[in-house]
C-alpha positions as CSV (number, residue, x, y, z in Angstrom):
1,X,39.7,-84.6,-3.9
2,X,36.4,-86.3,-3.9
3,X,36.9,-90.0,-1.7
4,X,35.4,-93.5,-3.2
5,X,34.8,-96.4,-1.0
6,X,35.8,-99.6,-2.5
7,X,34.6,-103.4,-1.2
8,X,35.5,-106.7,-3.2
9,X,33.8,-110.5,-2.4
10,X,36.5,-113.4,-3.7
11,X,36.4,-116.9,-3.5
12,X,38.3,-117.2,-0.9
13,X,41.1,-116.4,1.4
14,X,43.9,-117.4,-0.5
15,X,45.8,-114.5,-2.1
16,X,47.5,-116.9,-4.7
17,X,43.5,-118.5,-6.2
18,X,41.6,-116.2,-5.0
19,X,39.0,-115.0,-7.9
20,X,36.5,-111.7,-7.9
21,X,33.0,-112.0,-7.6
22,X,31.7,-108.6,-6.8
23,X,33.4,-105.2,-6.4
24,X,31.3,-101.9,-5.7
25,X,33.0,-98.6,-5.6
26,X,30.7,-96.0,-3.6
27,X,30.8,-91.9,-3.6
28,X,29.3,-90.7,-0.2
29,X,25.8,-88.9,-2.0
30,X,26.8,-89.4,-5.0
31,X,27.3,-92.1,-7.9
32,X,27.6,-96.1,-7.1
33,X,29.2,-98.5,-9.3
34,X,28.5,-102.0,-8.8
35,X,29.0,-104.9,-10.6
36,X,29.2,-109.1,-10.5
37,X,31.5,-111.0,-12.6
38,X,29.9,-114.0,-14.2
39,X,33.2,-115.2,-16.0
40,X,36.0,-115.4,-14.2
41,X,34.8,-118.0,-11.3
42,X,33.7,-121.1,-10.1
43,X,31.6,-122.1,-7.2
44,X,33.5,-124.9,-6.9
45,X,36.4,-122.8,-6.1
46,X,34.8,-120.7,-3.5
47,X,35.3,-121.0,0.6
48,X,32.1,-122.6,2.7
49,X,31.3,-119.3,4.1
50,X,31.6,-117.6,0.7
51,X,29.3,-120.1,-0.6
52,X,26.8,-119.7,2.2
53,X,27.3,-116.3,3.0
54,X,28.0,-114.5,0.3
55,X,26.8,-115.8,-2.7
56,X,23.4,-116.0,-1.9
57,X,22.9,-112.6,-2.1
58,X,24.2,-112.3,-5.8
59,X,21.6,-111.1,-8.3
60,X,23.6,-111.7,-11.9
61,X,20.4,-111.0,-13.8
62,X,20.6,-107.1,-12.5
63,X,24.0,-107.0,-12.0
64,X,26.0,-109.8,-13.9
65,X,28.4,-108.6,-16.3
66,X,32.0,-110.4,-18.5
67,X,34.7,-109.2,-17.3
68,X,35.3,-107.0,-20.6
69,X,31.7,-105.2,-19.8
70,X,32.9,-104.8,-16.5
71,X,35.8,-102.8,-16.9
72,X,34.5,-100.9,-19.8
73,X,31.6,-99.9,-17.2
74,X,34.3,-99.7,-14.0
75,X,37.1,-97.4,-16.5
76,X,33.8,-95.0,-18.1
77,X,33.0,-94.4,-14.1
78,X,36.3,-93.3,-12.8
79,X,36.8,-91.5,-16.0
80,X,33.6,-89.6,-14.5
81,X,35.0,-89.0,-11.4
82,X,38.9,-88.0,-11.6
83,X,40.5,-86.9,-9.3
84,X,39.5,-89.4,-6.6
85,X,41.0,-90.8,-3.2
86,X,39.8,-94.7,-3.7
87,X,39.8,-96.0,0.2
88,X,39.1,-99.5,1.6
89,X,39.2,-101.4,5.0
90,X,41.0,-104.4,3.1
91,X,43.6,-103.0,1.0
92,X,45.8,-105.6,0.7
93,X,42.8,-107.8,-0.7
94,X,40.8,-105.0,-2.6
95,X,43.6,-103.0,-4.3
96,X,44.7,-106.2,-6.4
97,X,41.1,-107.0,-7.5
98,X,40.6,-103.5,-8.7
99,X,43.5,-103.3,-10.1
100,X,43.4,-106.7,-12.1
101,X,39.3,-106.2,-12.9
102,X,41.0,-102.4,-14.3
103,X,43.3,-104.5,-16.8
104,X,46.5,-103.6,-17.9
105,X,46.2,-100.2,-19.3
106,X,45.9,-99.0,-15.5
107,X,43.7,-96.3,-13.4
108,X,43.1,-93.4,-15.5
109,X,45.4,-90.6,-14.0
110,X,43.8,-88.6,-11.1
111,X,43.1,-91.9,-9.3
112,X,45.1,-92.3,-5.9
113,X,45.0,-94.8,-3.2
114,X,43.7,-93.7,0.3
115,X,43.6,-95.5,3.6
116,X,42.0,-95.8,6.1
117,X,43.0,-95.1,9.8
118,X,42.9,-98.4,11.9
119,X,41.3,-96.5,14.7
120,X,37.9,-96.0,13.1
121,X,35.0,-96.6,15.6
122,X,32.7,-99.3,14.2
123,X,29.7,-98.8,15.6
124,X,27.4,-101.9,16.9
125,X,25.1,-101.3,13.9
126,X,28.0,-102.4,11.6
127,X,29.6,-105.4,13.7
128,X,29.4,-108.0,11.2
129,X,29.2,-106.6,7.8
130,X,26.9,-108.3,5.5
131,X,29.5,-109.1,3.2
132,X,27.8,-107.8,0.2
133,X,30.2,-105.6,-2.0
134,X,28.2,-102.6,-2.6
135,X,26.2,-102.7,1.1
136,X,29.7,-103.0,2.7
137,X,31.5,-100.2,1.0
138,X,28.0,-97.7,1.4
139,X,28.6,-99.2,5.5
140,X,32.6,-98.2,4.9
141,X,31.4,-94.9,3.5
142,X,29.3,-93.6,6.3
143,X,32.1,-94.8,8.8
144,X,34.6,-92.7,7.8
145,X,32.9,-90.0,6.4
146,X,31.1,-90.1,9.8
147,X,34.6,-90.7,11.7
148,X,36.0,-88.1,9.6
149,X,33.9,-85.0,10.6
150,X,34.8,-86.1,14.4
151,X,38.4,-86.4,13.7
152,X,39.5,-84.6,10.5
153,X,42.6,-86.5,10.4
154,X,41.7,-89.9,10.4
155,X,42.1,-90.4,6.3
156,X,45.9,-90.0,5.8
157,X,47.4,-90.3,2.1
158,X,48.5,-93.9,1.1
């Protein structure tokens, strides 16, 4: 089963208002889908460090998209790719976003969750992440592909 590396950026660290800004899904060598909602959220309703951090580094000319283009785009790209492992650090925050950008007809069947092992070795090239959907999950990627070859077990069914 091929494995896809999934990052988010929200508004903020509240689970119950938090919004998505930008989700990137990444295949190790292969495809990349990336994209930045435009219609969903407010700056207003983003954190100080989202603000400062992360949404400088937006570009919704190239990647800006409604959230009905976006999961057109998101659903014809996992369509592509079934059977897939989708894996993320954040979980708990990620899952929900994709699931909610997704809409409520679901993942296409041959899409599973993965995990991550918690005893990945980050490197001191990746020590702060630049919080950047797509550069973090192409960062997550090489981890545990990386982390993988060492230790063939580290990616364990979720």
């Amino acid at each position: 089963m091929r494995r896809v590396y999934l990052d988010a950026e929200f508004t903020s660290l509240n689970r119950y208002t938090c919004k998505l800004i930008s989700l990137a899904l990444v295949v190790p060598g292969g495809p990349e889908f990336y994209v930045e909602l435009i219609d969903c959220w407010e700056e207003g309703g983003c954190s100080d460090f989202v603000r400062e951090i992360v949404l400088p580094q937006l570009d919704p000319v190239a990647y800006g998209r409604t959230i009905k283009q976006a999961r057109i785009e998101l659903l014809g790209f996992l369509l592509r790719l079934v059977p897939v492992e989708i894996i993320s650090d954040a979980p708990d925050w990620d899952w929900p976003l994709l699931l909610w950008l997704v809409g409520q007809g679901g993942l296409p069947e041959g899409v599973e969750a993965g995990r991550v092992s918690s005893n990945i070795e980050v490197t001191a090239e990746c020590e702060e992440p630049p919080h950047h959907a797509l550069l973090d999950a192409r960062i997550l990627a090489k981890l545990v592909e990386r982390s993988s070859l060492e230790r063939p077990t580290q990616i364990v069914d979720g």
